[in-house]
C-alpha positions in Angstrom: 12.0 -0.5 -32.8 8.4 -0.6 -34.0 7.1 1.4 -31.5 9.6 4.1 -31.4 9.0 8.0 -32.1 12.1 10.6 -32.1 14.7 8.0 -30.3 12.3 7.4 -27.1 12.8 3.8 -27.2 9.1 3.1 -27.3 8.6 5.4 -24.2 5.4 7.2 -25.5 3.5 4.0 -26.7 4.3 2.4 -23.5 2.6 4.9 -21.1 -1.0 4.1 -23.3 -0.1 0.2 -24.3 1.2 -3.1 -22.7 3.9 -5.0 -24.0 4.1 -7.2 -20.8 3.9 -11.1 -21.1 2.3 -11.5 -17.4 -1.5 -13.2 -17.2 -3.1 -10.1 -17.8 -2.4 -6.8 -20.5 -3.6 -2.8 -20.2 -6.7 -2.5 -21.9 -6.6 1.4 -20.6 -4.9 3.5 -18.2 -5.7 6.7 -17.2 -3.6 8.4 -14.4 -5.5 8.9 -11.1 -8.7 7.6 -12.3 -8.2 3.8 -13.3 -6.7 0.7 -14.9 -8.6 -1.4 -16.9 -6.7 -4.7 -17.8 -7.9 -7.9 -19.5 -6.3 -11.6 -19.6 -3.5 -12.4 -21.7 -4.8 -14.9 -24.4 -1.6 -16.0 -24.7 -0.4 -16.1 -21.3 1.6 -19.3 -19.6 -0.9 -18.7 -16.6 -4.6 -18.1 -17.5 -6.2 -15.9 -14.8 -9.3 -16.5 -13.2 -11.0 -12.9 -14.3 -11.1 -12.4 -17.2 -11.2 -8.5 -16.9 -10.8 -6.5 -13.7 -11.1 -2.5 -13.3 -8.9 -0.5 -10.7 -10.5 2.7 -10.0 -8.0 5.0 -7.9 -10.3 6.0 -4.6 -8.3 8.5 -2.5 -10.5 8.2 0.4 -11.0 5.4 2.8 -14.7 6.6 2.9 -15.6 6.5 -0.7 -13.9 3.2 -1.0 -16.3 2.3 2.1 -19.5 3.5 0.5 -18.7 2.1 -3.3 -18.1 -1.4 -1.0 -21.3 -1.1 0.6 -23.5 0.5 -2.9 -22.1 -2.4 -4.3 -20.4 -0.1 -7.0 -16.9 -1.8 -6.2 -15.9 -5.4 -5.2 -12.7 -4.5 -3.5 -11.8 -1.7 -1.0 -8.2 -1.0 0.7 -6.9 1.3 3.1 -10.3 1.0 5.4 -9.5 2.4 9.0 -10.3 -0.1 11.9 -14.0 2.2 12.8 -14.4 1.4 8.9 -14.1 -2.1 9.1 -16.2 -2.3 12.2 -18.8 -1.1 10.1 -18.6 -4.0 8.3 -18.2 -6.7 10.2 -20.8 -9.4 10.7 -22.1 -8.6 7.8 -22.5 -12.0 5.8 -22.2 -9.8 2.4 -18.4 -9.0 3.1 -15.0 -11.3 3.8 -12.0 -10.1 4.6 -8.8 -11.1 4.0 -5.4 -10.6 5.9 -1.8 -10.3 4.7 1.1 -9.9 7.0 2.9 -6.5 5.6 6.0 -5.5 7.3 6.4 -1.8 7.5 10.1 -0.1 8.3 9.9 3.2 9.1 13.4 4.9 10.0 13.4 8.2 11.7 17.0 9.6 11.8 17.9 12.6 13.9 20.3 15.3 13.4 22.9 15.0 16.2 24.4 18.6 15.7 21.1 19.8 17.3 21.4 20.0 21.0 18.0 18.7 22.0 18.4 15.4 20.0 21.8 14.8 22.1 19.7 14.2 24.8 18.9 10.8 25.9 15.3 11.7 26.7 14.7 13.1 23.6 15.6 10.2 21.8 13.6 8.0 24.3 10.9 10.3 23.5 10.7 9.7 19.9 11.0 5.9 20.5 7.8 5.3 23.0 5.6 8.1 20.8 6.5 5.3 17.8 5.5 2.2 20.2 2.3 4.2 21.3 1.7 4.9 17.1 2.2 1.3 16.7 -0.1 0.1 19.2 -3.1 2.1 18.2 -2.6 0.9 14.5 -6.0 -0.5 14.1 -4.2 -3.6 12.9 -2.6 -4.4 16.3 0.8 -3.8 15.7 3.7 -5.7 17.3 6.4 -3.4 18.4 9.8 -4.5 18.8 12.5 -2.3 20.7 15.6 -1.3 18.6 18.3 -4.0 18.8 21.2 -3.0 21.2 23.9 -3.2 18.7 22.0 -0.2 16.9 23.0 3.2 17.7 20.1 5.5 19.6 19.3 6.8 16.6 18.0 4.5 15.2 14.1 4.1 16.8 11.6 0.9 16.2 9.7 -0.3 13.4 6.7 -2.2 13.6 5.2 -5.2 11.9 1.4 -4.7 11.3 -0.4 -8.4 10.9 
Protein backbone atom coordinates (compact mmCIF):
# COMPACT_ATOMS: atom_id res chain seq x y z
CA UNK A 1 0.00 0.00 0.00
CA UNK A 2 1.25 3.45 -0.76
CA UNK A 3 0.20 4.95 2.19
CA UNK A 4 1.31 2.38 4.65
CA UNK A 5 3.89 2.82 7.69
CA UNK A 6 4.94 -0.29 9.98
CA UNK A 7 1.81 -2.66 8.75
CA UNK A 8 -1.05 -0.02 9.71
CA UNK A 9 -2.74 -0.42 6.57
CA UNK A 10 -2.71 3.27 5.81
CA UNK A 11 -4.23 3.97 9.35
CA UNK A 12 -1.82 6.99 10.20
CA UNK A 13 -2.24 8.85 6.75
CA UNK A 14 -5.91 8.44 6.96
CA UNK A 15 -6.57 10.24 10.35
CA UNK A 16 -4.76 13.64 8.42
CA UNK A 17 -5.96 12.81 4.57
CA UNK A 18 -9.09 11.64 2.55
CA UNK A 19 -9.17 8.89 0.35
CA UNK A 20 -13.02 9.07 0.05
CA UNK A 21 -14.61 9.30 -3.50
CA UNK A 22 -17.88 11.26 -2.05
CA UNK A 23 -18.64 15.14 -3.52
CA UNK A 24 -16.41 16.61 -1.18
CA UNK A 25 -12.47 15.58 0.36
CA UNK A 26 -10.65 16.63 4.00
CA UNK A 27 -8.74 19.58 3.26
CA UNK A 28 -7.93 19.56 7.31
CA UNK A 29 -9.16 17.96 10.39
CA UNK A 30 -8.27 18.86 13.59
CA UNK A 31 -10.05 16.97 16.54
CA UNK A 32 -12.47 19.11 18.61
CA UNK A 33 -11.81 22.20 16.71
CA UNK A 34 -12.87 21.75 13.01
CA UNK A 35 -13.17 20.14 9.52
CA UNK A 36 -12.34 21.94 6.63
CA UNK A 37 -13.39 20.06 3.38
CA UNK A 38 -13.42 21.09 -0.21
CA UNK A 39 -15.31 19.63 -3.45
CA UNK A 40 -14.08 16.64 -5.11
CA UNK A 41 -12.92 17.81 -8.70
CA UNK A 42 -13.48 14.54 -9.70
CA UNK A 43 -16.60 13.75 -8.01
CA UNK A 44 -19.85 11.91 -9.97
CA UNK A 45 -21.88 14.67 -7.99
CA UNK A 46 -20.49 18.23 -8.00
CA UNK A 47 -21.59 20.02 -4.81
CA UNK A 48 -23.00 23.25 -4.62
CA UNK A 49 -20.15 24.85 -2.06
CA UNK A 50 -17.29 24.62 -3.05
CA UNK A 51 -15.67 24.70 0.44
CA UNK A 52 -17.47 24.51 3.77
CA UNK A 53 -15.80 24.77 7.51
CA UNK A 54 -17.20 22.74 10.51
CA UNK A 55 -16.11 24.33 13.60
CA UNK A 56 -17.02 21.97 16.70
CA UNK A 57 -19.15 24.51 19.14
CA UNK A 58 -19.87 22.62 22.41
CA UNK A 59 -22.31 25.12 23.59
CA UNK A 60 -25.74 25.88 22.30
CA UNK A 61 -24.94 29.54 23.35
CA UNK A 62 -21.71 30.10 21.44
CA UNK A 63 -23.30 28.52 18.49
CA UNK A 64 -26.22 31.20 19.11
CA UNK A 65 -23.98 34.19 19.30
CA UNK A 66 -21.44 33.12 16.21
CA UNK A 67 -25.19 32.81 14.33
CA UNK A 68 -26.14 36.15 15.32
CA UNK A 69 -22.19 37.91 14.98
CA UNK A 70 -22.55 36.53 11.73
CA UNK A 71 -19.18 34.54 12.39
CA UNK A 72 -21.03 31.11 11.47
CA UNK A 73 -23.84 30.28 8.86
CA UNK A 74 -25.05 27.23 10.59
CA UNK A 75 -25.92 26.54 14.27
CA UNK A 76 -27.41 23.03 15.77
CA UNK A 77 -28.41 21.90 19.09
CA UNK A 78 -30.23 25.54 19.87
CA UNK A 79 -32.73 25.00 22.89
CA UNK A 80 -36.40 26.19 22.16
CA UNK A 81 -35.69 29.82 24.44
CA UNK A 82 -32.66 29.97 21.86
CA UNK A 83 -34.61 29.69 18.91
CA UNK A 84 -37.23 32.14 20.23
CA UNK A 85 -34.56 34.51 20.08
CA UNK A 86 -34.48 34.14 16.71
CA UNK A 87 -37.52 34.01 15.31
CA UNK A 88 -39.05 36.66 13.25
CA UNK A 89 -36.07 37.73 12.45
CA UNK A 90 -35.99 38.03 8.42
CA UNK A 91 -31.93 37.34 8.66
CA UNK A 92 -32.47 33.58 9.84
CA UNK A 93 -34.52 30.36 8.28
CA UNK A 94 -34.96 27.40 9.79
CA UNK A 95 -35.17 24.20 8.68
CA UNK A 96 -36.90 20.97 10.20
CA UNK A 97 -36.04 17.29 9.91
CA UNK A 98 -38.05 14.60 11.45
CA UNK A 99 -35.30 12.56 13.78
CA UNK A 100 -36.58 9.59 15.56
CA UNK A 101 -34.91 9.16 18.80
CA UNK A 102 -35.08 5.54 20.80
CA UNK A 103 -34.11 5.65 24.05
CA UNK A 104 -34.37 2.29 26.06
CA UNK A 105 -34.16 2.35 29.83
CA UNK A 106 -33.91 -1.28 31.18
CA UNK A 107 -34.25 -2.10 34.80
CA UNK A 108 -32.73 -4.55 36.95
CA UNK A 109 -35.53 -6.93 38.15
CA UNK A 110 -33.45 -8.52 41.07
CA UNK A 111 -33.88 -5.12 42.85
CA UNK A 112 -36.98 -5.11 44.84
CA UNK A 113 -38.24 -1.55 44.10
CA UNK A 114 -38.15 -2.09 40.27
CA UNK A 115 -40.57 -5.25 40.92
CA UNK A 116 -43.04 -2.92 41.66
CA UNK A 117 -45.57 -1.96 39.26
CA UNK A 118 -45.51 1.64 40.35
CA UNK A 119 -42.10 1.94 39.96
CA UNK A 120 -42.06 0.96 36.60
CA UNK A 121 -45.19 3.29 35.88
CA UNK A 122 -43.04 5.87 37.44
CA UNK A 123 -40.30 5.76 35.09
CA UNK A 124 -42.67 5.59 32.09
CA UNK A 125 -44.82 8.96 32.77
CA UNK A 126 -41.39 10.95 34.09
CA UNK A 127 -40.32 9.83 30.13
CA UNK A 128 -43.79 11.07 28.64
CA UNK A 129 -43.44 14.36 30.86
CA UNK A 130 -39.45 14.54 29.36
CA UNK A 131 -40.95 14.13 26.02
CA UNK A 132 -43.50 16.68 26.22
CA UNK A 133 -41.37 19.44 27.35
CA UNK A 134 -38.81 18.69 24.52
CA UNK A 135 -38.84 22.06 22.96
CA UNK A 136 -39.50 20.22 19.72
CA UNK A 137 -43.02 18.96 20.80
CA UNK A 138 -42.47 15.50 21.03
CA UNK A 139 -45.05 12.81 20.25
CA UNK A 140 -45.11 10.13 22.96
CA UNK A 141 -46.30 6.84 22.21
CA UNK A 142 -47.06 4.29 25.13
CA UNK A 143 -45.10 0.97 25.07
CA UNK A 144 -46.83 -1.65 22.92
CA UNK A 145 -48.65 -4.31 24.98
CA UNK A 146 -46.82 -7.22 23.69
CA UNK A 147 -43.58 -5.61 25.32
CA UNK A 148 -42.70 -6.62 28.64
CA UNK A 149 -42.91 -3.57 31.56
CA UNK A 150 -39.60 -3.03 31.15
CA UNK A 151 -39.42 -1.89 28.39
CA UNK A 152 -40.71 2.16 28.76
CA UNK A 153 -41.54 4.68 25.69
CA UNK A 154 -39.54 6.33 23.23
CA UNK A 155 -40.45 9.40 21.54
CA UNK A 156 -40.30 10.82 18.07
CA UNK A 157 -39.18 14.50 18.13
CA UNK A 158 -40.57 16.35 14.68
Amino acid sequence: MANQTNGDLGNAWLKSHSAGAGSYRLVDWAATDHIILEANPHAAVKPHIGRTVIRHTGEPAAQLLLVQKGDADIARDLNADQLKTLKGNADFTFAKANQLTSMYLGCNMSVAQFQKPEVLQALKWGDRLRCDRHEHHAECLDPLPDLPAKRLSWCNRR
